[in-house]
N, C-alpha and C positions, 0 to 999 in steps of 0.2 A: 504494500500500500504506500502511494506517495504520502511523503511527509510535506502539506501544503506551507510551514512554516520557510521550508527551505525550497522551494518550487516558487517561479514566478507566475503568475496567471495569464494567460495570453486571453488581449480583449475579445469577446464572442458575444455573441447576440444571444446567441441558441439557451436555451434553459440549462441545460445541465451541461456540465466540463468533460469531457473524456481523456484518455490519457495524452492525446497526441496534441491535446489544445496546450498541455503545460510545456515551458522551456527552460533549460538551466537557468539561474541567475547569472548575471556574468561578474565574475570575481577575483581580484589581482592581489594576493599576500603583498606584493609589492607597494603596491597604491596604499595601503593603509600604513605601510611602514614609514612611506615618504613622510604620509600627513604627521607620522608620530616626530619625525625630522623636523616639520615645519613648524610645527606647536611647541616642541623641546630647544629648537636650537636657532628657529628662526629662519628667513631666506636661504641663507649661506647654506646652509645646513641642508634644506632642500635641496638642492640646486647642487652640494653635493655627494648626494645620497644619489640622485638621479645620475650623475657623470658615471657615478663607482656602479651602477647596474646597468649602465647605458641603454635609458631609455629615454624617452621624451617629456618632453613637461605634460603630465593629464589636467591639469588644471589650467582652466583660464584665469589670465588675471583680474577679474570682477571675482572668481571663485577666490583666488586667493588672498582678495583684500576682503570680501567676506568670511572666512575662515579667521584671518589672526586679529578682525575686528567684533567679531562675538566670541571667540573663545574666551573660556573661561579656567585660569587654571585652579589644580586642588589645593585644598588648604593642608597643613601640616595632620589637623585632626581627621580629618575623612578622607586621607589620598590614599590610605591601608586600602580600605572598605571601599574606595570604587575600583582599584587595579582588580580587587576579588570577583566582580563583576566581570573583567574579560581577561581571567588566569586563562593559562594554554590550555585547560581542560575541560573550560566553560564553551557552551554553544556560543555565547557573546565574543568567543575570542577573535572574531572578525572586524573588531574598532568599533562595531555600533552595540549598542542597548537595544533589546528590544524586551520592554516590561514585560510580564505576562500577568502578574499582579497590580490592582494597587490597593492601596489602602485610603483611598478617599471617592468621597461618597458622589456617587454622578448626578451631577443635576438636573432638577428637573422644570419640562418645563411647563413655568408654573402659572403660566398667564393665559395657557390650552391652546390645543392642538387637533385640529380637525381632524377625523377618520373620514379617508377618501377610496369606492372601492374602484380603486385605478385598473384591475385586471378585465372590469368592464366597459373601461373607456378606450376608441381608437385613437391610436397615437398619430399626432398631426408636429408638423416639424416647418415653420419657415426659418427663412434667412434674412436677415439685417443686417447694412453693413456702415462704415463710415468712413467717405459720408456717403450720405442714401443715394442708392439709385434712384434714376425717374422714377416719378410718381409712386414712391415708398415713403414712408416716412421714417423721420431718423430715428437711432436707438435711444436716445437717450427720451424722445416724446413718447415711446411706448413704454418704456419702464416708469414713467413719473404717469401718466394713463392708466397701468398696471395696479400701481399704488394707489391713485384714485380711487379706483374701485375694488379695493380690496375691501372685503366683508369679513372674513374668519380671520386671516393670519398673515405678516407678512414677513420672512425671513430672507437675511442678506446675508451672505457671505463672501468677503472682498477684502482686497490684499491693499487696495488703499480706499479710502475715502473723505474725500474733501469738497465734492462737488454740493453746494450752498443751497440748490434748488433741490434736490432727488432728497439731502434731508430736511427740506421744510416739509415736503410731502410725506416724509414717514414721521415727522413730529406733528402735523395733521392729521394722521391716518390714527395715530397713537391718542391725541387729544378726541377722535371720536370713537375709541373705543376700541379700537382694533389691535390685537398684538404684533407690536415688532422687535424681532430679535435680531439683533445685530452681531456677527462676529467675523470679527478682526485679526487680520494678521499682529501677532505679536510684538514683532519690529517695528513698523509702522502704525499704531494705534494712537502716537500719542499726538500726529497729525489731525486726527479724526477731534479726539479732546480739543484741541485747540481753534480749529475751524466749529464748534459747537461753541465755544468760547467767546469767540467773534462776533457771533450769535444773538449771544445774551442768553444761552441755552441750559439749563441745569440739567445733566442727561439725570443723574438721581433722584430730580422731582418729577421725571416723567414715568408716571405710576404702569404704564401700559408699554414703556421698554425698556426691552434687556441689554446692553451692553457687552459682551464680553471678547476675551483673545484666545486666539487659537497658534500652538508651533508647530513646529514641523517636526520630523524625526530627530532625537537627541544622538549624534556621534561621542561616540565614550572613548579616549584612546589608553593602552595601558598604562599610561602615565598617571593618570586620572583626569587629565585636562578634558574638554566636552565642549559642543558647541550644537546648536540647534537651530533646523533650515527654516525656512520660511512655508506659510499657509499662501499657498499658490489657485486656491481656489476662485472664482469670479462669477458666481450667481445667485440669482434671486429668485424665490418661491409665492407664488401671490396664493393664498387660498388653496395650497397643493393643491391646485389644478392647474399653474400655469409654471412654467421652468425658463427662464429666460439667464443662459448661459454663453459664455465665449469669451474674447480677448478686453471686452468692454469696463475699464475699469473707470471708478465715479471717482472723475477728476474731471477740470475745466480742460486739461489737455486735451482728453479723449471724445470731449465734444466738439472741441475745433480746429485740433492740429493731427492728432495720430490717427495710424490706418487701424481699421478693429471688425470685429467681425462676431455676432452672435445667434443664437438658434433660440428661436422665442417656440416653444415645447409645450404641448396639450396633450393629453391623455394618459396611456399606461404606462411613456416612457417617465412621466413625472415622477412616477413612483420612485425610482433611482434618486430621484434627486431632494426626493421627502426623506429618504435613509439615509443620505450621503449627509442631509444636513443635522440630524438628529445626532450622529456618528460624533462628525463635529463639534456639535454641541457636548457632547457627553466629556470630551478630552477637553472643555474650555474653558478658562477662569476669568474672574472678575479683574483686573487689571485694580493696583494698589490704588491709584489717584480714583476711581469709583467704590472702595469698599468702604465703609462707617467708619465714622469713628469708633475710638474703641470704648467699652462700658459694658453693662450685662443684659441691658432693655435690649441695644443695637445689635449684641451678637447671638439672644435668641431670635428677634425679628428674622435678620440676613441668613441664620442658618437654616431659619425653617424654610425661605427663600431660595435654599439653593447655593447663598454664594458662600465663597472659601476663601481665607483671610488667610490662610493658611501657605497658601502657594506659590 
């Protein structure tokens, strides 16, 4: 029996996987030693790690000024206790962590969440692009449209958002009642804070949404150093019935300067995209400059809430 942990999934439409759909991962001892060079000793150090194996640089350099600009190295107390994490004899000994556990509690979400039975709906798929073709209209009037008329729920997930109009419309949507959940890439969230700032916005007093950030997968190397990617996802769910996904990200750029491209989605295939977000949601925390203050009223309120101080 394949061990799906160590199997990659190749994308498929078809309901069930067979064996010929799965493919090695592709995996270099090499590449993870480099990074342990470049985290431990810095460029040089890279640069010649790679001369002495003679290979090529894998890394771009955007990868690499991401890399030694979020790492994180270990403290004296805990660098025992994460090397333990990817000893030679741990499945982790491949430089990444991948939890299987955890110990804190997933959130919920607690503002409700429509049951949609998508297996009965036909799935409809256009394209939007930017900027619009003739006689289309642009993405960014259908998503602020979308919002409109949203009745049950409206969930967002986006790797930036700054665009001033798309959130008046979900702080409207929110002021009549409707739920909005917001989740943000981790790196970039505190953009989003500050364009609500701007605003005159209190995201905290708005009783009808959520806020929170989402990362990407944590890199553990046996040093203990770690660094974690980025939430690369870009869409929005109106009423899980509608999926409006693609390159479209809510900034003033992508309304008037960049090329983008997205699938505004009806029916069965929403479903995917009502679990993708939920998934989401489940791995994501309250970002510090939104959690209470501290006292015993605030941290029964926010815990029965869902949120975690903790993290």
């Amino acid at each position: 029996m394949m061990d799906s942990q160590n199997l990659s999934i190749l994308s498929s439409v078809k309901d069930e996987f067979k064996p010929e759909d799965y493919i090695q991962p592709h995996y270099k001892e090499v590449y993870r030693l480099a990074i342990d060079h470049l985290l431990n000793g810095g460029r040089d150090s890279y640069q010649e790690f790679l001369k002495g194996e003679r290979i090529g640089g894998f890394l771009a350099e955007e990868e690499l000024l991401f890399i030694t600009a979020n790492a994180q190295k270990p403290t004296v107390a805990n660098q025992d206790e994460d090397i333990k994490h990817v000893s030679s004899d741990s499945p982790s000994s491949t430089g990444t962590y991948w939890p299987m556990h955890s110990d804190v509690v997933t959130p919920d979400l607690e503002l409700g969440w429509p049951e949609v039975m998508h297996k009965r709906l036909q799935t409809s798929v256009d394209l939007l692009y930017h900027p619009p073709r003739q006689n289309s209209p642009s993405i960014k009037e259908v998503i602020r449209k979308c919002i409109q008329d949203a009745k049950q729920v409206i969930a967002i997930a986006m790797d930036m958002f700054t665009d001033i109009d798309i959130f008046k419309e979900t702080v409207d949507a929110a002021g009549r009642g409707v739920p909005v959940y917001v989740l943000l890439d981790d790196l970039n969230y505190k953009s989003f804070l500050a364009m609500a700032e701007k605003q005159n916005i209190k995201i905290q007093q708005l009783r009808n949404m959520r806020v929170r950030t989402v990362r990407g997968h944590e890199y553990l190397c046996k040093s203990g150093a770690k660094f974690h990617g980025a939430m690369k996802q870009n869409f929005v769910l109106v009423d899980c019935k509608t999926a409006i996904y693609g390159s479209y990200s809510f900034m003033w750029s992508f309304e008037k300067i960049h090329l983008s491209m997205v699938q505004v989605i009806t029916g069965h295939l929403v479903q995917s995209y009502d679990e993708e977000f939920r998934m989401l949601y489940a791995r994501s925390i309250v970002p510090e400059e939104l959690c209470p203050p501290p006292g015993p009223c605030y941290a029964l309120l926010f815990n029965a809430m869902g949120y975690d101080r903790s993290r």
